[in-house]
C-alpha positions in Angstrom: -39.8 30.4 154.8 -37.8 32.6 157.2 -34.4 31.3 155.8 -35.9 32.1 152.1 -36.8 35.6 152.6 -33.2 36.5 154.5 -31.8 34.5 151.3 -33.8 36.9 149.2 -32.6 40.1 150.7 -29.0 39.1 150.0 -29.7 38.7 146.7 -31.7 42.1 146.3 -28.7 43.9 148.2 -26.4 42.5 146.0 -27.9 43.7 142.8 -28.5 47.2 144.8 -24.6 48.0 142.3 -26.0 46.6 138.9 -26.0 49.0 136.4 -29.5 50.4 135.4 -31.2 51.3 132.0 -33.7 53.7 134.0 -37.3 54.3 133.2 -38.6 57.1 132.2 -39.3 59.3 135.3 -37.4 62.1 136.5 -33.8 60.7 136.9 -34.5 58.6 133.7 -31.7 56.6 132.2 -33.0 55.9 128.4 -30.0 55.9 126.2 -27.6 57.1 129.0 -24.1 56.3 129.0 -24.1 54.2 125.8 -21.3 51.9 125.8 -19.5 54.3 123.4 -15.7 53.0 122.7 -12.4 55.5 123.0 -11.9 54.7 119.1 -13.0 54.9 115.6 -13.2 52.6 112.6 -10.6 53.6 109.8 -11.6 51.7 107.0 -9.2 51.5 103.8 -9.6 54.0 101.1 -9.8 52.7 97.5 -6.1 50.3 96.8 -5.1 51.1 93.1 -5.6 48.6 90.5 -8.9 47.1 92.9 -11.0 45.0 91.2 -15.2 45.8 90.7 -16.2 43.2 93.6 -13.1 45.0 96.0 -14.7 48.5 95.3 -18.0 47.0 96.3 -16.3 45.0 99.1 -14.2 48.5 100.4 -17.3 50.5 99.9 -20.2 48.5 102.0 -17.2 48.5 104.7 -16.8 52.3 104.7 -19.9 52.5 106.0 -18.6 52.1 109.6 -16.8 55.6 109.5 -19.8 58.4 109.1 -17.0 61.0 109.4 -17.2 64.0 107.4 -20.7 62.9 106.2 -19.3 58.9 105.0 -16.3 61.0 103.3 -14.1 57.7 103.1 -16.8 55.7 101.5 -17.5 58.5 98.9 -14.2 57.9 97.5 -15.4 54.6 96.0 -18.1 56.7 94.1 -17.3 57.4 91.0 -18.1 61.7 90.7 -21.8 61.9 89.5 -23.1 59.6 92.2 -20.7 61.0 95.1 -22.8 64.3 95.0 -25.9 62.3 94.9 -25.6 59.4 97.1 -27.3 59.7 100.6 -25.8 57.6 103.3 -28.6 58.7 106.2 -31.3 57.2 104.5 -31.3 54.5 106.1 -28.6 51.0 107.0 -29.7 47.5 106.4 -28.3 45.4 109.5 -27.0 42.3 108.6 -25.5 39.1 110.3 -21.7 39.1 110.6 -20.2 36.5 107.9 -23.6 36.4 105.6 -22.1 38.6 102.4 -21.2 37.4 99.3 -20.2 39.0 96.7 -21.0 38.0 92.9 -19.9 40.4 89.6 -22.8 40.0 87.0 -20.7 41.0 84.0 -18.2 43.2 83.7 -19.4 46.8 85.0 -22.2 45.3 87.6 -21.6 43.1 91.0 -24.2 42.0 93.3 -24.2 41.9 97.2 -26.6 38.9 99.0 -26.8 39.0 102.4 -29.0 37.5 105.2 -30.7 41.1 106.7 -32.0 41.0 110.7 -33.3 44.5 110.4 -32.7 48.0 109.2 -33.0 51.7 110.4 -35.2 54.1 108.3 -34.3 58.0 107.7 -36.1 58.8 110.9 -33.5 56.7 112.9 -36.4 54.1 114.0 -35.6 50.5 113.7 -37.6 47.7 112.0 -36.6 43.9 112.5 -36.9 41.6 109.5 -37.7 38.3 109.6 -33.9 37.1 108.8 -34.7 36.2 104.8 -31.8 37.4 102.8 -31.4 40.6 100.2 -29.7 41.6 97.3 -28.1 44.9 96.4 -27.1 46.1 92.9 -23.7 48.3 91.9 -23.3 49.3 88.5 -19.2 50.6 88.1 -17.5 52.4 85.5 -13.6 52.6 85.1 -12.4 56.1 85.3 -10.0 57.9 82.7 -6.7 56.7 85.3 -8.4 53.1 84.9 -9.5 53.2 88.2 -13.0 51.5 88.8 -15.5 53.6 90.7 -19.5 52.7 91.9 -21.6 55.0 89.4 -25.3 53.5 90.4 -25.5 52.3 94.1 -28.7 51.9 97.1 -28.7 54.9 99.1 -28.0 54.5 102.5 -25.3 52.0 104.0 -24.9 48.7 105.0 -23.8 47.5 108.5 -23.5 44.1 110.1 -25.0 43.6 113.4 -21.4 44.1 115.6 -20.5 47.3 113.9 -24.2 48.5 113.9 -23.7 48.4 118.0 -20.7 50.7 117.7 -21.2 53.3 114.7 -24.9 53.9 116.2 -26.3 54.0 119.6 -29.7 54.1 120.7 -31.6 57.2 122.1 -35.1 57.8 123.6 -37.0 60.2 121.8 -39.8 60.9 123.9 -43.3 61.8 123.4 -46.0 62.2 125.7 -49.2 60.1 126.8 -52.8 61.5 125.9 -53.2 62.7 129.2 -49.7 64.6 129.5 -48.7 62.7 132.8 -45.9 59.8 131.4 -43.1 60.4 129.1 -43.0 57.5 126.5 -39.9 56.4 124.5 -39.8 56.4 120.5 -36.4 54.6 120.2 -34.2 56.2 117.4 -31.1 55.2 116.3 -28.6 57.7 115.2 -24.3 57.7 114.9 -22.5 58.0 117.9 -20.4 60.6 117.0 -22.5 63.3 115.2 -24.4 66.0 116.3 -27.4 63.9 118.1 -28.6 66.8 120.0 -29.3 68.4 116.2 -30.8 65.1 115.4 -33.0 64.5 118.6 -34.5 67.8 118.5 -35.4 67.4 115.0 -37.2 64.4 115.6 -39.4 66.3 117.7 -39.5 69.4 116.0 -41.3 68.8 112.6 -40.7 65.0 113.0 -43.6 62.4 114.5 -43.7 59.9 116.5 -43.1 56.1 114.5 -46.1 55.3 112.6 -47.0 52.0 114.8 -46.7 54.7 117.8 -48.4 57.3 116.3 -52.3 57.2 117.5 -51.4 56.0 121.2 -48.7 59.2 122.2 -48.7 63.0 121.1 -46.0 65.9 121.3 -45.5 69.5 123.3 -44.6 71.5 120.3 -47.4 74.1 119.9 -48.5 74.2 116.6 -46.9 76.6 114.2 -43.5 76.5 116.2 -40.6 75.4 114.1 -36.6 74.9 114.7 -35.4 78.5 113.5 -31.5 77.0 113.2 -31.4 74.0 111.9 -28.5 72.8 113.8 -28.7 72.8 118.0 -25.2 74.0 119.3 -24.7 72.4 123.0 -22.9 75.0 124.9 -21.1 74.5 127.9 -23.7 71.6 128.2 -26.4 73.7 127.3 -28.9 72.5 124.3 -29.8 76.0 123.1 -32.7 75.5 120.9 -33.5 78.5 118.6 -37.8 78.3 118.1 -39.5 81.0 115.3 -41.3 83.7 116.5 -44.8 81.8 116.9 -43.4 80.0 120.3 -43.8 83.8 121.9 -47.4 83.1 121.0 -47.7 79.6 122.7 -49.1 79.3 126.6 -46.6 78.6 129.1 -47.7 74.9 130.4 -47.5 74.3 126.8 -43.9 75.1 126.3 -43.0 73.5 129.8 -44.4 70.2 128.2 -41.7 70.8 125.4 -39.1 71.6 127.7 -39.9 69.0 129.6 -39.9 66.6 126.3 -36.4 67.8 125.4 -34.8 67.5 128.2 -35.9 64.1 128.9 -35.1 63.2 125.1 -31.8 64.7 125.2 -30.7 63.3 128.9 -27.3 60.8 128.2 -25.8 63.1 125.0 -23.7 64.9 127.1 -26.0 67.4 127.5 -27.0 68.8 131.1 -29.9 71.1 130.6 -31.4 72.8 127.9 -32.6 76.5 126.7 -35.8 77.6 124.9 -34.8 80.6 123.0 -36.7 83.3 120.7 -33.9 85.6 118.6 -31.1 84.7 121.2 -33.2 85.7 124.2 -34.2 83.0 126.7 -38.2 81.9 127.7 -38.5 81.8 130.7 -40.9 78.8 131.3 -40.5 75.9 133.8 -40.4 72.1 132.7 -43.2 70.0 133.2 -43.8 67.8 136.0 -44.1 63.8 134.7 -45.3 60.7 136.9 -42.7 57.9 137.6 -43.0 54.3 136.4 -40.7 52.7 139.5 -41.8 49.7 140.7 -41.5 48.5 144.2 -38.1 46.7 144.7 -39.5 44.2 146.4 -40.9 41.2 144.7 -44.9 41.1 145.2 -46.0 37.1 145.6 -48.4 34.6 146.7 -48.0 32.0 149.1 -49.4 29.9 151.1 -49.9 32.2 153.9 -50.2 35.4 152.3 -50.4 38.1 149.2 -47.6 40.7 149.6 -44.3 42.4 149.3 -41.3 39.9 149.8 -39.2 40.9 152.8 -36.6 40.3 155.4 -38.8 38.1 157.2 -41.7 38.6 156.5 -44.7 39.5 153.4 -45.8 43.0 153.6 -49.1 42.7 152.7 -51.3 45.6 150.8 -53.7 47.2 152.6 -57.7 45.4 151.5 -56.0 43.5 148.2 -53.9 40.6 150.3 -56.9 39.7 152.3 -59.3 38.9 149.4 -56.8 37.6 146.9 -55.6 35.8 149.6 -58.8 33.7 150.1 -58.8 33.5 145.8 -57.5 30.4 143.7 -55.1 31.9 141.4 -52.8 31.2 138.9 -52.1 34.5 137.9 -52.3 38.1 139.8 -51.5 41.7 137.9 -51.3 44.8 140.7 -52.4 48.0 139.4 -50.4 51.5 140.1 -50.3 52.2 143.6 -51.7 48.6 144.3 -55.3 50.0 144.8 -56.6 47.4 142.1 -56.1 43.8 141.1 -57.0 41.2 137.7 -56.6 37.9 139.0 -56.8 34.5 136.7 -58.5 32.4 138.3 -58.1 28.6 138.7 -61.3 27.6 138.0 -61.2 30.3 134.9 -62.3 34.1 134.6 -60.6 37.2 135.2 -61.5 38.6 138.6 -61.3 42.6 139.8 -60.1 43.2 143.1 -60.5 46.6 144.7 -60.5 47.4 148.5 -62.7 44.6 150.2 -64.4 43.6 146.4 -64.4 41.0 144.2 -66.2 41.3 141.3 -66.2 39.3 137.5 -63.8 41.3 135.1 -64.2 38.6 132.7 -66.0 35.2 132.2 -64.8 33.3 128.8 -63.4 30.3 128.9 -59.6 30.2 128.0 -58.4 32.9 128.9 -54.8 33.7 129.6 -53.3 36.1 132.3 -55.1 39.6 132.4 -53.1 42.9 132.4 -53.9 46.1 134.0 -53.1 50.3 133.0 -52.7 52.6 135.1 -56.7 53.7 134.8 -57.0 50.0 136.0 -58.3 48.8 132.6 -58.4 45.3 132.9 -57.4 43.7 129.6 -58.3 40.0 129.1 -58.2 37.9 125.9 -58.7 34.3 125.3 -55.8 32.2 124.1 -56.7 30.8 121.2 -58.4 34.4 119.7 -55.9 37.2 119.8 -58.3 39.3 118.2 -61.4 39.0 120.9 -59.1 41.4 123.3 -61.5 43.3 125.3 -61.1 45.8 128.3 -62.6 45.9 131.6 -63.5 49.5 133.1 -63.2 50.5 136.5 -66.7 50.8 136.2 -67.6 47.3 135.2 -67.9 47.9 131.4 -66.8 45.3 129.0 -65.0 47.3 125.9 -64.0 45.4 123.0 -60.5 46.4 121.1 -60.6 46.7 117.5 -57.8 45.9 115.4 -56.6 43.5 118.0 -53.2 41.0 116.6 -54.4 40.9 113.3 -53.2 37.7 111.4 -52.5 36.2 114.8 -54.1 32.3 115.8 -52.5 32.3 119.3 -51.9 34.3 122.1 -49.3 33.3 124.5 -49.1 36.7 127.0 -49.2 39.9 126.7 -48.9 43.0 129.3 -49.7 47.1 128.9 -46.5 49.0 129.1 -46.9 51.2 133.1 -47.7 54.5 131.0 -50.8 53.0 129.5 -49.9 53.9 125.7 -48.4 50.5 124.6 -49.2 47.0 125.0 -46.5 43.6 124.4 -47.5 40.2 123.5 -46.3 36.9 122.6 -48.6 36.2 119.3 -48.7 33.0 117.3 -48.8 34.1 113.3 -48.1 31.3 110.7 -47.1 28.8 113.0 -44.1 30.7 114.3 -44.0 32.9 118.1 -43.5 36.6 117.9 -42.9 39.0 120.0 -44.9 42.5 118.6 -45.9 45.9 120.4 -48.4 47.9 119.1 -50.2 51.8 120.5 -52.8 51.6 122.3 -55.7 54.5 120.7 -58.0 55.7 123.0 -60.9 58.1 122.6 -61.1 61.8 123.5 -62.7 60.4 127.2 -59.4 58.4 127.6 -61.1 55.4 127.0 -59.0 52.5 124.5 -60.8 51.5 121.8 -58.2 50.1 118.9 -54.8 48.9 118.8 -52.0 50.6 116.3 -50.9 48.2 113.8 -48.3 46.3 115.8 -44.7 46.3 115.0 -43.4 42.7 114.9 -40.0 43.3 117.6 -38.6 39.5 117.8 -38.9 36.2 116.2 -38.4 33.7 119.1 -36.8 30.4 118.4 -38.6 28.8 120.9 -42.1 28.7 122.4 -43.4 31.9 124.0 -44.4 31.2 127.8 -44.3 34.9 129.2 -43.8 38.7 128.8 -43.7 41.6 131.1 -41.9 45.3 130.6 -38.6 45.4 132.4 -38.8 49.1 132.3 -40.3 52.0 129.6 -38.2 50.5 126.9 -37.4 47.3 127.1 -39.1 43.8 127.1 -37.9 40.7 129.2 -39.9 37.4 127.1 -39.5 34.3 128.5 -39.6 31.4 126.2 -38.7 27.3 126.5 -36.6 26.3 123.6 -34.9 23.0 122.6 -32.0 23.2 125.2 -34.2 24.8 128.0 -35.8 28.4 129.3 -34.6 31.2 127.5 -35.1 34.7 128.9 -34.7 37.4 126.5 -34.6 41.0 126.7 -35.7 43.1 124.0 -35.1 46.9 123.0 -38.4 48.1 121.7 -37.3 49.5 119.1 -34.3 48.0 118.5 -32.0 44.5 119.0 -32.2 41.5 121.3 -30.3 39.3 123.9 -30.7 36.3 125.0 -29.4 34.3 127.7 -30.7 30.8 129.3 -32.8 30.7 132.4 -32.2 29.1 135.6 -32.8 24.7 135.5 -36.8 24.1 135.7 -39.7 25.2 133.8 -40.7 28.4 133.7 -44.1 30.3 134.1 -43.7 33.8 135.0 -41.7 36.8 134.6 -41.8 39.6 136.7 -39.8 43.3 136.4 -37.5 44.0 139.2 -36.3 47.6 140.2 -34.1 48.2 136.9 -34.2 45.7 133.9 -31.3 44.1 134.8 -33.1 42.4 138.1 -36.1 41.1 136.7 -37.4 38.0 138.9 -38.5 34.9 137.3 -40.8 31.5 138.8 -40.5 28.0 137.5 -43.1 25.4 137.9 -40.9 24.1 141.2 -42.5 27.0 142.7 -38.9 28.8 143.2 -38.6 32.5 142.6 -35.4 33.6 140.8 -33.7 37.3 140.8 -31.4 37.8 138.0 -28.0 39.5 139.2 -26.0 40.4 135.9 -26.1 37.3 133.5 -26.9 34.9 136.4 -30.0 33.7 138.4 -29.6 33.5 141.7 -32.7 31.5 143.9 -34.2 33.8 146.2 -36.9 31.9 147.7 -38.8 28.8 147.4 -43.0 28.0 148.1 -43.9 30.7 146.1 -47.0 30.2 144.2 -47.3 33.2 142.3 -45.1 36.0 140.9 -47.2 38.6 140.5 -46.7 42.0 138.3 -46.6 45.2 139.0 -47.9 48.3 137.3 -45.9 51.3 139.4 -45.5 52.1 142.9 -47.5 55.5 142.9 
């Protein structure tokens, strides 16, 4: 075991380099540094004598050069609809090589292709379930003979490669009901406009995404609107011109907006930002926000002991390791600051674990592995009804969750995001495996009571086997399919990758410090640490990978 754990520290310290996504804390990382390139698309401007299906062709391909507002794909429109078209309603994503192009008659051609998703006007991104879709362009010739598009969809259309480039994705942040956590709303706007205009706008006078909507809320006091519609950034300043009714608002309140903008606006080259009032400055200090870090360490069972992976030894937690330790489990969930615990048990039922006691968090038969919030909720459900999804109180109350997977048969896993607002599963609907997130709605007390409608995020091609949150925005699902493990990480809110898992089965996944070092078990009871698109095996005997909810 001693060889194992100094095997596992040379794996940690080499991933102590890997690039990370952040979490959203102080310091946080959420659409920083997007993998911007040192160019620009120059698509071709309309070739004289171009036939109706090359206008069509030149004008869906436009679409990767928003310059000037879409300026070179407005020269395919004939004048009437240049001045009406609106490119930022929206772009349907679509997989590279699936277009065809087919003229109807003489003045109208039609566009099929197979759609993976597609951005709305508020920059939030919706995945499809991969079914193709048709567009419709109506064309007139000009008086030089020229044809031109005189009837087309607003906004554009990008394939899945060039949607990665032309846009990037940024974390507009909201807050949690009890103004402690910053929580990402992931938007997707181009690269090379103004986002600091567009960010700002999506938290003044915009909303959070509807399936977000009843779980997080926003800073801006009520009444207070963008005075300029534009944000200039100057010098690396946002300046951020409010109306007057901001003089009116309290100042924790416009810290909490401070604070929201600034976190929102972190990674657009933009280094601070001002709250102004005609020109002059408020003077109000940001908000103070709770991190979601985890421990770097990974937190197991073995045969000796419940604790932190070390050097040379488990560290073990302080009441929890001694009681779990003595506890048949096949699965354990830490809560923050690892002052609670929901333990599976092997002989079945959820058990709470707090100091020195163990208590019944949940007796039905089936279940699968419980989660844990940070008010050490313990959330349980039975596999085959996604909808019976009930909560466990600290103080021993049973709550049941309305509006719980809807349409779902199965539930594979599932896990509450570390700022309590959101929860992930792995849900069984039709006979295919999903991954969806949905809010989590509490009462005025704090207390959850409903789920949001979920927003489907992934169709998996395989069969789901576990999920956990690699960090505030982003889901690591692991999944066996025909040629193995897959593990998957998935934007919420935005596109996925996959890669294939180390040889074995899998059963659990487990966040690591950053997303990119996310620790995984197989059934040979070996425990994995990803470093960069490899596994590396880090330690072997270990029974259970246990989860983590935040380190304070």
């Amino acid at each position: 075991m001693v060889a194992a754990l100094a095997a596992l520290m040379l794996v940690l310290a080499g991933c102590a380099g890997l690039p990370s996504t952040g979490s959203v804390n102080p310091g946080l990382a959420l659409g920083e540094a997007p993998d911007v390139p040192d160019f620009s698309f120059l698509p071709n401007r309309p070739q004289p004598g171009a036939t109706p299906e090359q206008i069509v062709e030149g004008f869906v391909a436009a679409a990767t050069s928003p310059a000037g507002n879409w300026e070179i794909a407005s020269l395919f429109l004939a004048p009437d609809l240049s001045g009406t078209w609106r490119p930022e309603t929206g772009v349907t994503i679509d997989r590279p090589g699936s277009r065809s192009i087919l003229a109807l008659d003489g003045d109208t051609v039609q566009m099929t292709l197979a759609q993976t998703g597609d951005v709305d006007e508020t920059g939030a991104f919706h995945a499809t379930d991969a079914g193709s879709a048709t567009l419709d362009y109506e064309l007139e010739q000009q008086q030089d003979g020229e044809w031109r598009i005189s009837a087309a969809p607003d906004g554009i259309v990008l394939n899945e490669q060039d949607f990665r480039v032309v846009f990037s994705a940024y974390g507009v942040m909201f807050f949690d009901p009890e103004w402690e956590f910053l929580v990402p709303d992931v938007r997707w706007f181009p690269t090379r406009q103004n986002v600091a205009t567009r960010i700002t706008q999506a938290i003044i006078g915009g909303a959070p995404s509807p399936w977000l909507s009843g779980a997080v809320v926003s800073a801006v006091p009520e009444g207070v609107v963008l005075e300029r519609s534009a944000v200039p950034v100057v010098q690396g300043i946002a300046q951020v011109e409010l109306g007057a009714a901001a003089l009116e608002a309290d100042p924790i309140t416009l810290g909490r907006l401070l604070r929201q903008l600034q976190a929102s606006l972190q990674g657009t080259g933009v280094a601070g930002v001002e709250l102004l009032v005609d020109g002059t400055e408020l003077a109000v200090e940001p908000a103070q926000t709770l991190s979601t870090a985890v421990d770097a360490r990974p937190l197991v069972r073995t045969a000796e002991d419940f604790g932190f992976l070390g050097e040379d030894e488990l560290t073990t937690l302080p009441g929890l390791s001694a009681r779990i330790s003595e506890l048949d489990a096949d699965s354990i969930a830490v809560g923050r600051g690892g002052r609670v615990a929901a333990v599976l048990l092997t002989a079945g039922g959820v058990a709470r674990v707090e100091g020195n006691e163990v208590s019944t968090a949940d007796d039905r038969a089936g279940l699968i592995d419980p989660a844990l919030d940070p008010n050490d909720g313990i959330w349980s459900v039975p596999e085959s009804q996604p909808s019976a999804l009930v909560v466990s109180t600290a103080a021993g109350e049973g709550l049941p969750i309305a509006n719980a997977w809807p349409g779902a048969t199965q539930i594979a896993a599932m896990q509450v995001s570390r700022d309590g607002t959101r929860i992930a599963a792995i849900v069984t609907d039709a006979g295919r495996d999903w991954v969806s997130v949905a809010g989590i709605e509490r009462n005025p007390d704090g207390v959850p009571i409903a789920l949001g409608t979920p927003e489907r995020m992934l169709r998996l091609d395989g069969v789901g086997a576990d999920i956990a949150w690699l960090d505030d925005r982003t889901l690591g699902i692991l999944s066996e399919g025909t040629d193995g493990m897959i593990v998957t990480e998935q934007l919420v809110g935005g596109m996925s990758t996959s890669g294939n898992g180390p040889t074995g089965s899998a059963v659990s996944l487990a966040a690591g410090p950053t997303a990119s070092s996310s620790r995984l078990l197989t059934a040979e009871a070996a425990l994995y640490v990803r470093r960069g698109t490899t596994w590396q095996r880090a330690a072997d005997d270990v029974l259970v990978l246990a989860s983590q909810l935040g380190a304070n």
